[in-house]
Each structure stands twice: as structure tokens, then as C-alpha cells.
KETIMI-73786 format. One record per residue (C-alpha): z, y, x; chain. Coordinates in steps of 0.001 Angstrom, whole numbers, plus 500000, padded with zeros to 6 digits. Layout:
BEGIN
+--------+--------+--------+-------+
:      w :      v :      u : chain :
+--------+--------+--------+-------+
:      Z :      Y :      X :     A :
...
+--------+--------+--------+-------+
//
This chain:
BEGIN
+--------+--------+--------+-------+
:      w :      v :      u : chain :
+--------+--------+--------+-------+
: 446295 : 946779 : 431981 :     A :
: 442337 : 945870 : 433269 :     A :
: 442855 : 942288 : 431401 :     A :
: 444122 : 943952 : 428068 :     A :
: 443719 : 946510 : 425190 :     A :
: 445108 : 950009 : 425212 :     A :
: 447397 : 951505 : 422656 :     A :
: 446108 : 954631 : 421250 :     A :
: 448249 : 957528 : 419742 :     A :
: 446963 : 956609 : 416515 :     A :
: 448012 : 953149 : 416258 :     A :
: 444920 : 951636 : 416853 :     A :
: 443590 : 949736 : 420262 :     A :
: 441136 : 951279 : 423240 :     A :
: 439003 : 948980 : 424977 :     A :
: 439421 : 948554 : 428943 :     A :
: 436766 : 949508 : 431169 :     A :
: 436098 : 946002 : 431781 :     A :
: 435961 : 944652 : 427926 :     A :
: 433868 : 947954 : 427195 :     A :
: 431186 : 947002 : 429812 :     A :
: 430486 : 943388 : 428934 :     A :
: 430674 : 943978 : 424940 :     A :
: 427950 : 946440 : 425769 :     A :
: 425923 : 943986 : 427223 :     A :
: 426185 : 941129 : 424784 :     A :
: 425811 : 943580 : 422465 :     A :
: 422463 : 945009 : 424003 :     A :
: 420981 : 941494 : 424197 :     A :
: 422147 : 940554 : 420762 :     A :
: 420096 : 943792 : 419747 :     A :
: 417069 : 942665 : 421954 :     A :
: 417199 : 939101 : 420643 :     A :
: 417007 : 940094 : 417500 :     A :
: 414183 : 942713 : 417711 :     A :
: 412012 : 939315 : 419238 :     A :
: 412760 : 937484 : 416094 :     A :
: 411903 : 940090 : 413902 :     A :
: 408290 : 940917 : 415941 :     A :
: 407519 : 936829 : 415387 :     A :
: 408608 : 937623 : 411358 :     A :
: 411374 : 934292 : 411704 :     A :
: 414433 : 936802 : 411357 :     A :
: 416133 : 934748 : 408668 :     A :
: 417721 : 937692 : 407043 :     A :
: 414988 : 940281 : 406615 :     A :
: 412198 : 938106 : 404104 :     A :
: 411982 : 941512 : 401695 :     A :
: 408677 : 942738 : 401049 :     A :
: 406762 : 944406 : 403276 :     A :
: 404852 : 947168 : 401653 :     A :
: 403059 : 949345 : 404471 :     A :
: 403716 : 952984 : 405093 :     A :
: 400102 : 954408 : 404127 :     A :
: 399818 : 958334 : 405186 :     A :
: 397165 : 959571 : 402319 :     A :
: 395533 : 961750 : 404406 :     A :
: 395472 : 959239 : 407543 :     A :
: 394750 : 956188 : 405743 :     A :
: 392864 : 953623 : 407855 :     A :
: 395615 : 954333 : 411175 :     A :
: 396167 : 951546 : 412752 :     A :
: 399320 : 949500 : 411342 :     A :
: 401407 : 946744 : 413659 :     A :
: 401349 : 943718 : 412135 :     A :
: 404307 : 941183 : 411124 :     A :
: 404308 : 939143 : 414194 :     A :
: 402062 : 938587 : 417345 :     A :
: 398294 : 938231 : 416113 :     A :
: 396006 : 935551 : 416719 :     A :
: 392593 : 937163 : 415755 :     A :
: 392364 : 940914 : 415830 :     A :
: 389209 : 940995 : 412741 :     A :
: 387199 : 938926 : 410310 :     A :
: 383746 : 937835 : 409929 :     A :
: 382866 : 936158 : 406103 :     A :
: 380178 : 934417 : 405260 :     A :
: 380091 : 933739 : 401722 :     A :
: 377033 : 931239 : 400539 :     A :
: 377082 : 932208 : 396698 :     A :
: 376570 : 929689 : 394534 :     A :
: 378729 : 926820 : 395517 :     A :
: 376638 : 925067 : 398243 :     A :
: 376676 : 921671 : 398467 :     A :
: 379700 : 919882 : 400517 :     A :
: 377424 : 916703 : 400278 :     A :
: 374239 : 918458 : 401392 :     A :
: 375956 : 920484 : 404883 :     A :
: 379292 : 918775 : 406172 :     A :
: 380592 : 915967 : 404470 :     A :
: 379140 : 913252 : 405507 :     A :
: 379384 : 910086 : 402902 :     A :
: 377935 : 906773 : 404015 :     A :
: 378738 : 905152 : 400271 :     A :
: 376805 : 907847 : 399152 :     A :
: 373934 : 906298 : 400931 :     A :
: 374963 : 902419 : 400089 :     A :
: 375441 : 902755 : 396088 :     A :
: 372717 : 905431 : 395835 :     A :
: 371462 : 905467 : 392692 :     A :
: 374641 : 903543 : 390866 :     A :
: 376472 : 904426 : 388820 :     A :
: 380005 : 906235 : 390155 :     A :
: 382632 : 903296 : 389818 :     A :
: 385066 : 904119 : 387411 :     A :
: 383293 : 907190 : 386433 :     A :
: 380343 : 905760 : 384179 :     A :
: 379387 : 908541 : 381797 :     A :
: 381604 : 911438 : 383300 :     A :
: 380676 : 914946 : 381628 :     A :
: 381546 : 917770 : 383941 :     A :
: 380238 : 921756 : 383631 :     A :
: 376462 : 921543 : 381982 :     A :
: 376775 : 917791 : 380963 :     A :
: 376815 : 914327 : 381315 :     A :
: 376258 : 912978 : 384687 :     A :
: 373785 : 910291 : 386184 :     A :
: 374061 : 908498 : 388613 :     A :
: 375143 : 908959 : 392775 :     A :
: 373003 : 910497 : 394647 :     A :
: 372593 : 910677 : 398551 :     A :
: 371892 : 913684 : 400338 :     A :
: 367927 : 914466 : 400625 :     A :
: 368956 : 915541 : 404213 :     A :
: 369725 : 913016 : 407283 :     A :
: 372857 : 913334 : 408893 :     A :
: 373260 : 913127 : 412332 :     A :
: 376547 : 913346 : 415072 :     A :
: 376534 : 917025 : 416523 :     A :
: 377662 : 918218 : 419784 :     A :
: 380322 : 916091 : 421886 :     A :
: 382636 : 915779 : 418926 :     A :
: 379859 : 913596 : 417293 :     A :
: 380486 : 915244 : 413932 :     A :
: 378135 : 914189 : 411227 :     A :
: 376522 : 917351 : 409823 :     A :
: 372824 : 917612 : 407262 :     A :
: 369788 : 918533 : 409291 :     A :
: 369757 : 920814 : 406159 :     A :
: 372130 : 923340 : 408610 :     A :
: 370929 : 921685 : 411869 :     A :
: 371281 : 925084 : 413895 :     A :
: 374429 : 925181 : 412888 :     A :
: 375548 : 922001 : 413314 :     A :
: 374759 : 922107 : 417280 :     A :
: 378154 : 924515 : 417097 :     A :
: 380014 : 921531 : 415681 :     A :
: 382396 : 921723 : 418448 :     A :
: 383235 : 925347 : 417572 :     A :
: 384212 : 924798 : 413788 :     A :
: 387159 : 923438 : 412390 :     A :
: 386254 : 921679 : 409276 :     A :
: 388750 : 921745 : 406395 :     A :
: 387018 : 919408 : 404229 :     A :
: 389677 : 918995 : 401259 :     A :
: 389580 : 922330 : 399127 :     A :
: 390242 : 922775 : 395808 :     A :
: 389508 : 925359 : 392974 :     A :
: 390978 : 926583 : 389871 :     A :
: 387372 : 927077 : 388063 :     A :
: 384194 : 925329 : 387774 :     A :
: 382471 : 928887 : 386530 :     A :
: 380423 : 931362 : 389194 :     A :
: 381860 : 934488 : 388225 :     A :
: 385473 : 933737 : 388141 :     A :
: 384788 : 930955 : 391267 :     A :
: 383403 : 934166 : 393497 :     A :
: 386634 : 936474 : 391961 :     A :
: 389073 : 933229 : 393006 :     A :
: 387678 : 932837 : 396927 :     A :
: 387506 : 936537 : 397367 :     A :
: 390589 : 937945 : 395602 :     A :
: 393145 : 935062 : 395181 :     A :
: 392764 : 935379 : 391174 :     A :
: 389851 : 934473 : 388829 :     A :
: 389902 : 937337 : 386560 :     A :
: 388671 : 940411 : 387631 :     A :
: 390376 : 943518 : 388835 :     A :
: 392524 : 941756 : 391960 :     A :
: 391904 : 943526 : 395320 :     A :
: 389862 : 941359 : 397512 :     A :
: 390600 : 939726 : 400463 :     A :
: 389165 : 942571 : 403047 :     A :
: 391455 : 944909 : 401021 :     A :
: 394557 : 943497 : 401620 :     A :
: 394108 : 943167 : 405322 :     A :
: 392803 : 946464 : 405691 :     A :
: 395593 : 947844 : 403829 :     A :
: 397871 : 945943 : 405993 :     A :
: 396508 : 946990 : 409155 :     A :
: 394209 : 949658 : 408785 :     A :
: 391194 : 949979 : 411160 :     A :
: 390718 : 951071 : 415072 :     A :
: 387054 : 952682 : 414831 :     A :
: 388119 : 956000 : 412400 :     A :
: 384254 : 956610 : 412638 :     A :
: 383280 : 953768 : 410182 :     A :
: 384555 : 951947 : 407217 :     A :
: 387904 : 949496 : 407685 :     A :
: 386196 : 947044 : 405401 :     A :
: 382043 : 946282 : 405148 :     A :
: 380306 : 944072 : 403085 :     A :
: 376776 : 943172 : 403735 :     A :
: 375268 : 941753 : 400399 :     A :
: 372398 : 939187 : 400944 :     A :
: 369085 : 940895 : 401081 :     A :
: 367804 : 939274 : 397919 :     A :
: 370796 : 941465 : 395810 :     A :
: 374181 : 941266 : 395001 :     A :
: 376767 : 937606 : 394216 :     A :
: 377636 : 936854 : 391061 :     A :
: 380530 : 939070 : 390773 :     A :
: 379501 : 941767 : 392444 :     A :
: 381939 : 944263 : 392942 :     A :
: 384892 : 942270 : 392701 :     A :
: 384015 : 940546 : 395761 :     A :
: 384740 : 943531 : 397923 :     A :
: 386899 : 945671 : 395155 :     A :
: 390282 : 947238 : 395692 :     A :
: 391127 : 946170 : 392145 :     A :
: 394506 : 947718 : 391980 :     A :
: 395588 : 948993 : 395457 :     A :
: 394154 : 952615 : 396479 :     A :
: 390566 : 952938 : 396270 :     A :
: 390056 : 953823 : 399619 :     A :
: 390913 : 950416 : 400810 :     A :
: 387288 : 948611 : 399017 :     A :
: 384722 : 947460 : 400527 :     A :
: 381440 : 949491 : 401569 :     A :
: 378205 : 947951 : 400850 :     A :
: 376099 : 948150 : 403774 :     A :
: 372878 : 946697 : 404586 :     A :
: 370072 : 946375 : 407536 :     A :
: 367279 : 947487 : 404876 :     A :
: 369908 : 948915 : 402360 :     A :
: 371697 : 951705 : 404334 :     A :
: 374333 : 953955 : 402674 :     A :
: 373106 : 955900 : 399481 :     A :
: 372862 : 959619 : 399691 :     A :
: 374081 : 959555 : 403275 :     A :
: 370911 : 961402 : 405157 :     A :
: 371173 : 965056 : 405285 :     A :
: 368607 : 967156 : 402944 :     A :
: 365812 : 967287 : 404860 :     A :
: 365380 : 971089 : 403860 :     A :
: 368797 : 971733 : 405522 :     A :
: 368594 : 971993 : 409504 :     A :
: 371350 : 969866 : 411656 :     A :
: 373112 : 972909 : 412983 :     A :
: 373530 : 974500 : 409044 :     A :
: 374779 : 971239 : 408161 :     A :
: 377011 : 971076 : 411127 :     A :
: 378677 : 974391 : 410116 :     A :
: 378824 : 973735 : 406701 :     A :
: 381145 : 970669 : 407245 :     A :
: 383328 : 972784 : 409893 :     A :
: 383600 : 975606 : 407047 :     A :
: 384941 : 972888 : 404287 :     A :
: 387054 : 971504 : 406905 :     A :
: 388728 : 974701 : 407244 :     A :
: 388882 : 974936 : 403351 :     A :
: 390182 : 971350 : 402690 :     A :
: 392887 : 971872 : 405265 :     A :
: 394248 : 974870 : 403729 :     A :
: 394080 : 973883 : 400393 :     A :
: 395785 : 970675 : 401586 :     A :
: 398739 : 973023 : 403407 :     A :
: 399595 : 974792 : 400579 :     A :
: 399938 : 971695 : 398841 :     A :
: 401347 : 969327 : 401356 :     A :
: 402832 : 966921 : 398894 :     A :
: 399437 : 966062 : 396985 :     A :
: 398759 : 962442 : 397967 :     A :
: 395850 : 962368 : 396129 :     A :
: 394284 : 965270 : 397573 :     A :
: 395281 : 964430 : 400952 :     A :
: 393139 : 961066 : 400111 :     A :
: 390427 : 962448 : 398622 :     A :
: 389766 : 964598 : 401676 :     A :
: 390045 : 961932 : 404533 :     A :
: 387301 : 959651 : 402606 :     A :
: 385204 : 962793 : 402507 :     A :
: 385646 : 963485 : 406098 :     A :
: 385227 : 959604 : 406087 :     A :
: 382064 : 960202 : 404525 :     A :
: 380969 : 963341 : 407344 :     A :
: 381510 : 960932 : 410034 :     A :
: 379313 : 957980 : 408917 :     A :
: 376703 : 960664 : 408679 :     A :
: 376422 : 960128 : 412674 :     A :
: 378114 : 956207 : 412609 :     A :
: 376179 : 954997 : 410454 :     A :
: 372472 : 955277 : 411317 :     A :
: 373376 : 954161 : 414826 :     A :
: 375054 : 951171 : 413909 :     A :
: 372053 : 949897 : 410968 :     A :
: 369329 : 951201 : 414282 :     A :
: 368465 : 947643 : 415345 :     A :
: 365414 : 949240 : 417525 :     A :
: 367470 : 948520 : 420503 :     A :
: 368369 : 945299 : 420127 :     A :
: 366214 : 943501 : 423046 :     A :
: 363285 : 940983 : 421468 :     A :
: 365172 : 937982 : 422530 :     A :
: 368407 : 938629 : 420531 :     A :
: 365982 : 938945 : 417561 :     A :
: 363920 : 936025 : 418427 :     A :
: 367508 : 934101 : 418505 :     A :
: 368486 : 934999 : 415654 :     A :
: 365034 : 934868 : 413648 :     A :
: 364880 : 938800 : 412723 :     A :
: 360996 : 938329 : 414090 :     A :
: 360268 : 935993 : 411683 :     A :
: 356442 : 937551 : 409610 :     A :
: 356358 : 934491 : 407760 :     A :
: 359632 : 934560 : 405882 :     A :
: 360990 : 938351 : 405079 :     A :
: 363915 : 937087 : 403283 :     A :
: 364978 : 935009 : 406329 :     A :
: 364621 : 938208 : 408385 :     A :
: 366017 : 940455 : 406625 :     A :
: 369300 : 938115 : 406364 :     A :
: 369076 : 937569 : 410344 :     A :
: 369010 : 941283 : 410608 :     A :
: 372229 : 941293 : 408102 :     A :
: 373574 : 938993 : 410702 :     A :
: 372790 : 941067 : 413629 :     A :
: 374271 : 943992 : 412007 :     A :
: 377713 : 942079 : 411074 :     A :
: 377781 : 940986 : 415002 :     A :
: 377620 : 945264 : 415585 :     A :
: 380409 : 945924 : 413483 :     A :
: 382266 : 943374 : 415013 :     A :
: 381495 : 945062 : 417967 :     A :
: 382912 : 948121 : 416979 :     A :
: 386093 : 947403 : 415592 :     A :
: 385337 : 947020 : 411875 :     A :
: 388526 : 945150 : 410549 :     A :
: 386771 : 942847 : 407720 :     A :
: 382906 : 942344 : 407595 :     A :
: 382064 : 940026 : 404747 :     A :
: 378425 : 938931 : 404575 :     A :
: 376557 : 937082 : 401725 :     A :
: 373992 : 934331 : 402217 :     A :
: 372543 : 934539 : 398462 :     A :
: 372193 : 936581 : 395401 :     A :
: 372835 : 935961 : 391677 :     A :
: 369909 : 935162 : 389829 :     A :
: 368980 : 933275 : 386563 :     A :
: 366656 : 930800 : 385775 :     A :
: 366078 : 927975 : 388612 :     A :
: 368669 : 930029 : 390952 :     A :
: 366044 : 930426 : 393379 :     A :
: 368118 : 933441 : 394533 :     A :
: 371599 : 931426 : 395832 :     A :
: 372586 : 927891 : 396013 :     A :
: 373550 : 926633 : 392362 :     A :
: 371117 : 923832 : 392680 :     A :
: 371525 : 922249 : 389318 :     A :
: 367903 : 921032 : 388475 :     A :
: 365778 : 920731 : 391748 :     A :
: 368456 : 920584 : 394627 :     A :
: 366172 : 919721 : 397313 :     A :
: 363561 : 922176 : 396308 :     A :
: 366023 : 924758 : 396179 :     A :
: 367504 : 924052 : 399206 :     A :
: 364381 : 923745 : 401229 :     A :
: 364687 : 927707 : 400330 :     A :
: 368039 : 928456 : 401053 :     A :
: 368758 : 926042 : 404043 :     A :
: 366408 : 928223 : 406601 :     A :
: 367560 : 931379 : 405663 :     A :
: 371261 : 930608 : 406495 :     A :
: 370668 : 928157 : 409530 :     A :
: 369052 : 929826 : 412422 :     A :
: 370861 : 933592 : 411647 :     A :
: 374535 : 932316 : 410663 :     A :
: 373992 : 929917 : 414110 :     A :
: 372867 : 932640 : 416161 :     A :
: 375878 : 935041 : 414928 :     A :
: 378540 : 932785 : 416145 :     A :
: 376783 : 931809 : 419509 :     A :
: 375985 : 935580 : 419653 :     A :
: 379976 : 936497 : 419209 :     A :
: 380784 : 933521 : 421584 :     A :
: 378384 : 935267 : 424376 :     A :
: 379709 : 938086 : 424188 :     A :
: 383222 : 937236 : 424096 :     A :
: 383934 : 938671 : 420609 :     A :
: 385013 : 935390 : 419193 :     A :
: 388333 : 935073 : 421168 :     A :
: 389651 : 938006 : 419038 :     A :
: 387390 : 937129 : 415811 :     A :
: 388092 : 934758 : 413176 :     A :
: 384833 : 933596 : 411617 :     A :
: 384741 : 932257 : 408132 :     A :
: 382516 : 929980 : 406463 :     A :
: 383291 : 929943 : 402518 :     A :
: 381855 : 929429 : 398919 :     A :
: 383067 : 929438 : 395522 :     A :
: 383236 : 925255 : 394977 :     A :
: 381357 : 922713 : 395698 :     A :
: 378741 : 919914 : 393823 :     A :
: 379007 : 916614 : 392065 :     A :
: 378023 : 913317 : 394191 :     A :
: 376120 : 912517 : 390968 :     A :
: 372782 : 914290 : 389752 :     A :
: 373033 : 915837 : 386541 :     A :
: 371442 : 913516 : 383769 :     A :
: 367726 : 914803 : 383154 :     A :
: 367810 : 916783 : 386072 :     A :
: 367621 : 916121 : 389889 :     A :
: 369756 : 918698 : 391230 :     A :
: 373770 : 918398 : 391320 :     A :
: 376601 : 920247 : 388645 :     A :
: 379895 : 922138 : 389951 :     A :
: 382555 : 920303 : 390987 :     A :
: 385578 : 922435 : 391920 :     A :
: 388032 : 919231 : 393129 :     A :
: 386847 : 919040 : 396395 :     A :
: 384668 : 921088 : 398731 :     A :
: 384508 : 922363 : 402670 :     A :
: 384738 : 925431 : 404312 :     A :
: 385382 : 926011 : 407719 :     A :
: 387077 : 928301 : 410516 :     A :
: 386011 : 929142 : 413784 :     A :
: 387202 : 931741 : 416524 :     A :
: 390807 : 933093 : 417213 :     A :
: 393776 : 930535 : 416727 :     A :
: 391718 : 927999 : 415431 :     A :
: 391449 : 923963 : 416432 :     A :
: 388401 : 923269 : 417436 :     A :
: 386432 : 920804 : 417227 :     A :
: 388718 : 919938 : 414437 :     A :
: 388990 : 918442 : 410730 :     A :
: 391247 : 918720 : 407933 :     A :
: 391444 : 916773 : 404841 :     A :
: 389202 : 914598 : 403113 :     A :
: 387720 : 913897 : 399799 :     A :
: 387532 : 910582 : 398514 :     A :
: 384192 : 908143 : 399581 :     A :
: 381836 : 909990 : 397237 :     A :
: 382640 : 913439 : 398287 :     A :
: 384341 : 914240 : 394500 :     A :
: 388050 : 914964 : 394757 :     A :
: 390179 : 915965 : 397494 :     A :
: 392594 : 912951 : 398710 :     A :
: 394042 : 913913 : 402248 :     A :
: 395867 : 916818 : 402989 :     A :
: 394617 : 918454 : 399274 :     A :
: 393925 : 922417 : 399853 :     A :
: 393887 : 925354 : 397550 :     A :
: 392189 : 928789 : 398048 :     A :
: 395908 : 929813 : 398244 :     A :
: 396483 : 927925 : 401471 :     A :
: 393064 : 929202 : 402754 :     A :
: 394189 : 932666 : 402218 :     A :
: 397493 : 932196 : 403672 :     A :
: 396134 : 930909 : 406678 :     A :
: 393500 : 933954 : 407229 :     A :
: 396334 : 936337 : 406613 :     A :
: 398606 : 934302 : 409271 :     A :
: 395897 : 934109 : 411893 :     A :
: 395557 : 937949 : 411529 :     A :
: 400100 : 938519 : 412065 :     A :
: 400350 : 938816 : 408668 :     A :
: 403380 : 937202 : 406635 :     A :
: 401569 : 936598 : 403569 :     A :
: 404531 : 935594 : 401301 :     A :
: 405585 : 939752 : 402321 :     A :
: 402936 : 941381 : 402224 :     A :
: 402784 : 942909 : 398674 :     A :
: 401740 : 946103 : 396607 :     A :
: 403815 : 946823 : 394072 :     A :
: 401525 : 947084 : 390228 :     A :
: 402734 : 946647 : 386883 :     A :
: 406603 : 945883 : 387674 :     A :
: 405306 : 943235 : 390090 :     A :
: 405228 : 942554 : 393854 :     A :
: 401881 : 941308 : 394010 :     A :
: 400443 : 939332 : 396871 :     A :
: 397172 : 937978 : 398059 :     A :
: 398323 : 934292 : 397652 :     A :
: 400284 : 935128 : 393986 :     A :
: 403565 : 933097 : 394055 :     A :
: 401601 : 929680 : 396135 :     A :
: 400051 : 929241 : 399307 :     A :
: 401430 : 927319 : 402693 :     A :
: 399996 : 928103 : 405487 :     A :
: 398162 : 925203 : 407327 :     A :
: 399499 : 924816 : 410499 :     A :
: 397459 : 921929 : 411790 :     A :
: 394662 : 923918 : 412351 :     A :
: 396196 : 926429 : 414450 :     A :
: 396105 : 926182 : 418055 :     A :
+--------+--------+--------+-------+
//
């Protein structure tokens, strides 16, 4: 009977010993095979949301993500005020040959604050960098000598030509406000591994805040305790010092005593998600009391890291104060903070001395901004190289859109242009020295491999083993995503 099926004695068939034992083991690797293709997210029959199981009262835990991880954290630098494609990466030699022509087919185009003049070539020389020989501005010279780290994705689109709702459409996927940003839908994906400090930090520039302020690092509507924190070198968390009329050991006690009070309130209301929330961002709060102040301590930074980076500069404070910025991001890096998002420029009216919309005197603006971002931005991502960091830390270079080939008429600066721009990736997963895309001879539109902040997103979220077509949060009868109902991911710029 070993080659055959058994009767039973209620009319239905046994398995032998034999059949038993090897339909077990297909079975077992059928099991196995499909557990791998679900861990790389390409098991064709399980594309349903994925909404992640958030314990209120544990809410930064560490969370798998969808598939094997490329980069295990984020470092943004957002330059506010749509710098200047033509000005930093994209080199154009017709700029140089019809400068000061009219743009063929062009003549008398009218974009955001008017009528445009004619083409103008960068005030900056470009020159090959590194042993790729990229072309990149003297204007980010520093920078440029990391050529061979970046990968250039020179064809990126926007849906606005306005600051406000430019800022809102980088940093949250939407141009209105309200959207959770970027850093909060990866930290609500994967929560944090240091417990002791926020999941999600943004460092405004020293001068003030972007634009759109809040919106940059908001939650909009997922839980609140998935924003950003504001944290600066010379702007430390409000409120956070102890009293200085209260001794450490009092204090100490104190928090033990509400501890003890929280938790019991909590157990005799175990099903209070709120509550339970409430009290881990106070304890949150308790432990930053100690994390904090050691982290924004640059005293022991040795004087050559802050030579490298510029923090020792006496003759420009705003240029040390954003190399000390820089510095700190490189710390949180260091320990574990999922998304650090750090801004190179501040909103401010008038000539826009404070970021870099340079609309009416581009080259005297950028004479400004240019220094301030160069040496510090260069030294963070030779810093995180160094030190190993950027294996396991995707850096990202971003602003809102970029500028016009043409000057403005009347004016010798250049006007938003959101049909083609750069930004650019370095670190974890990422081609390098690599470009993507193109815009067309004068650095206006996009033409080769055209990008949208969708796709940039998409690719962020995929680097960090995130499926971003299922990750969502349910609001307002929707699955909502990061990347709305668009966004590819670009795979030619993965490793």
C-alpha cells in the first residue's frame, strides 16, 4: 500500500507515510518561498495597504520595513528659495554662446513677476569636478570636489511656481497645507532606534524659519507625535532646562512620582489611546531633558572638525552658526535619529537677502548665500563619509524649483521656473557618480527622463524598504499616501 492512498472508515482517503513526508516538504518550502517574496514586497497577491501597527503608548518602536532596506536614515538639506539649477549644477554652454539674446522661440515670455529679458549666463565659472569631470559653479566649489559622490537628477519638475505652496509640494507631496511631511511618513513607518531623542528633527537655518514654516516638518493629518522637532545649535529646545530654583535630585523624584501616577492612571484605563500617547511624548519630553543638551554641546567637538566645517569662522556668524547646524545634523545621524531635515535659508521679504529667491540682484545675493552653504554642507557629507555613516545614510540635496535662463526684464536677477530644476542624492543605494535627466540647452524645461516630486519621493521611500504605493494612513474616507495616486520609482539611480 506504500505507493497508494488509504481508505478511511469514513469514506474519505489517508495519506501513506511516504506521500505524507514529501507533501510536507514541498509544502514547507512553498511556505518559505513565499515568506522571501513577501520580505522583498514582490508577492503578487498581497498589494493591500499597509497601515502600521502604532502602540500609543510605545510610539516611535522600531517597525520592519516592506522589504530589505538600502539606507537605514535621512539627511535633508533644503536651500529655501528655489536656488538656481543654472548657478550650482547644470552646466549650459549655450547659455554662455547666446548670452545676452534673446531665448529662441521664446521672445517676450512672461513667467511669475513678469516679462522676461534676455539669456543670461551664470556669473559663476564652471569647471569639471573630481574624476567624473562633472561641470559644477565655483559658486558651490566645496561641494563640487564631492562630485563623484552625488548622483545628479537634473530633470525635475513642479506643480507650482509660488514659495509657500513650492516648500509644502517638496516636503509633503501636496501644495496646500495640512499634508504630513516627508520625515512624518517615514517615521511613522518605521519608528526610531534612539527612544532618548526625537524620530524626526528639523534644524531651521540660523537666520529663521522657510517659507512655510511648519508645514515643512508638520504631521498634518497623521498623529501628532509623528512631526518634526525644531532643533537648533544656538536655538535649543524651548522650556526644556530645569528651573534653576529646583535642585537635580527634586526634579529627579518629581518625574519618578508622575511616572508612578501616569502609569496608574493609564492601567485603569488601558484602552485610552490618547492618554497612552500623551504620556510617552511627556516621558519623551523627561528624556530629552538629559539627550538633548548633550547632543546641541559642540564643546567637544575637536578644533579641526570645526575648522572643516567653518564653525570657527569670526568673520561670518551666519556661516557659523549654519556649519554648527551642520555639525549637529552629522550628531544626530550619529545617534540614530530617523529623519534630520536641515535648512540652508530663511524667509524674508524685500531683496531676499535671507534665502535664495534671487529675483533682482542674483549675483549679489548669491555672493551671500553661496559661502554659507558651501564649505558646511561639503564638510557634512565628507564628515558622514569619514566616519562611515554614509553607507547606511541617504543624503538629500533639495529645493522648492528652480530659475529662469533669462533675467527678469528691469532686473538682473532670475524669476521661478518650476519646469525643470536639480536635486541630487548621495549615500545608501545610490549611483554614484551619476546623472539623470536633462533639461533642454538653456536649462528651462525638463526633456530627458522628465521627473516629478512624486518620483523623488517614491524613490526616498524605496531606498528606505518602503513600498510607497502601500504605505498609507487612512483620513477622510481615503487611503492617503506620500506620493497621492503618482510616483514611479527611479530605478536607474539605484545601485
Amino acid at each position: 500500500m506504500s505507493g497508494s492512498r488509504i481508505p478511511s472508515a469514513f469514506g474519505h482517503t489517508l495519506l501513506d507515510r511516504r506521500r505524507f513526508l514529501a507533501q510536507t516538504g514541498t509544502g514547507l518550502s512553498a511556505v518559505a518561498f513565499a515568506h522571501l517574496l513577501a520580505s522583498e514586497g514582490a508577492l503578487a497577491g498581497d498589494q493591500g495597504p499597509i497601515r502600521p501597527q502604532v502602540d500609543p503608548s510605545y510610539p516611535h518602536a522600531p517597525r520592519p520595513p516592506h522589504f530589505t532596506p538600502r539606507a537605514r536614515n535621512v539627511l535633508l538639506i533644503f536651500c529655501s528659495g528655489a536656488c538656481s539649477h543654472l548657478d550650482t549644477w547644470d552646466y549650459k554652454p549655450e547659455l554662455v554662446r547666446l548670452d545676452g539674446q534673446p531665448m529662441p522661440g521664446d521672445e517676450g515670455l512672461v513667467t511669475f513677476q513678469g516679462e522676461q529679458g534676455n539669456l543670461q549666463q551664470s556669473p559663476y565659472a564652471f569647471r569639471p569636478r573630481g574624476e567624473s569631470g562633472k561641470m559644477i559653479s565655483d559658486l558651490v566649489g566645496n561641494l563640487g570636489s564631492l562630485a563623484d559622490e552625488m548622483c545628479f537628477i537634473h530633470s525635475m519638475t513642479s506643480r507650482t511656481n509660488t514659495h509657500g505652496p513650492g516648500e509644502n509640494f517638496m516636503s509633503t507631496g501636496n501644495t496646500l497645507d495640512g499634508f504630513p511631511s516627508m520625515g512624518a511618513w517615514v517615521t511613522y513607518a518605521l519608528g526610531t532606534d534612539n527612544q532618548d531623542l526625537p524620530a524626526f528633527v528639523s534644524v531651521p537655518d540660523p537666520r529663521g524659519v522657510p517659507q512655510s514654516s511648519v508645514n515643512n516638518w508638520g504631521s498634518g493629518f497623521v498623529p501628532a507625535v509623528f512631526q518634526g522637532t525644531p532643533l537648533g545649535s544656538t536655538r535649543p529646545v524651548r522650556h526644556l532646562a530645569r528651573p534653576e530654583q529646583l535642585a537635580a535630585a527634586e526634579d529627579r523624584d518629581t518625574r519618578k512620582f508622575l511616572e508612578l501616577l501616569n502609569q496608574r492612571h493609564l492601567a485603569r484605563n488601558p484602552d485610552d489611546g490618547q492618554l497612552a500617547a500623551r504620556i510617552a511624548s511627556y516621558e519623551l519630553a523627561a528624556r530629552m531633558q538629559m539627550s538633548v543638551p548633550e547632543i546641541t554641546d559642540l564643546s567637544s567637538e575637536p578644533a579641526h572638525i570645526l575648522k572643516m566645517y567653518g564653525a570657527d569662522d569670526a568673520e561670518n556668524e551666519i556661516k557659523a552658526s549654519f556649519a554648527r547646524n551642520c555639525i549637529l545634523a552629522r550628531r544626530l545621524v550619529e545617534k540614530g535619529v530617523r529623519f534630520v531635515q536641515l535648512f540652508n535659508g530663511a524667509y524674508a521679504m524685500g531683496e531676499g537677502v535671507g534665502n535664495w529667491d534671487g529675483h533682482k540682484t542674483l549675483k549679489k545675493q548669491y555672493d551671500v548665500h553661496g559661502p554659507i552653504l558651501d564649505q558646511p554642507a561639503a564638510a557634512l557629507l565628507r564628515d558622514l563619509k569619514q566616519r562611515g555613516l554614509l553607507d547606511e545614510t541617504l543624503v538629500v540635496w533639495c529645493t522648492e524649483f528652480g530659475r529662469m535662463p533669462t533675467f527678469q526684464k528691469g532686473a538682473s536677477g532670475r524669476d521661478h521656473n518650476p519646469s525643470g530644476f536639480t536635486c541630487w542624492l548621495a549615500g545608501a543605494g545610490v549611483r554614484h557618480p551619476f546623472s539623470y535627466g536633462a533639461t533642454d540647452e538653456f536649462g528651462y524645461k525638463a526633456v530627458e527622463n522628465v521627473t516629478t516630486v512624486y518620483d523623488f519621493h517614491a524613490t526616498i521611500l524605496h531606498l528606505l524598504g518602503i513600498d510607497h504605493e502601500r504605505l498609507t494612513y487612512y483620513h477622510n474616507g481615503l487611503e492617503r499616501r506620500l506620493t497621492d495616486v503618482h510616483g514611479q520609482v527611479i530605478g536607474d539611480v539605484l545601485v
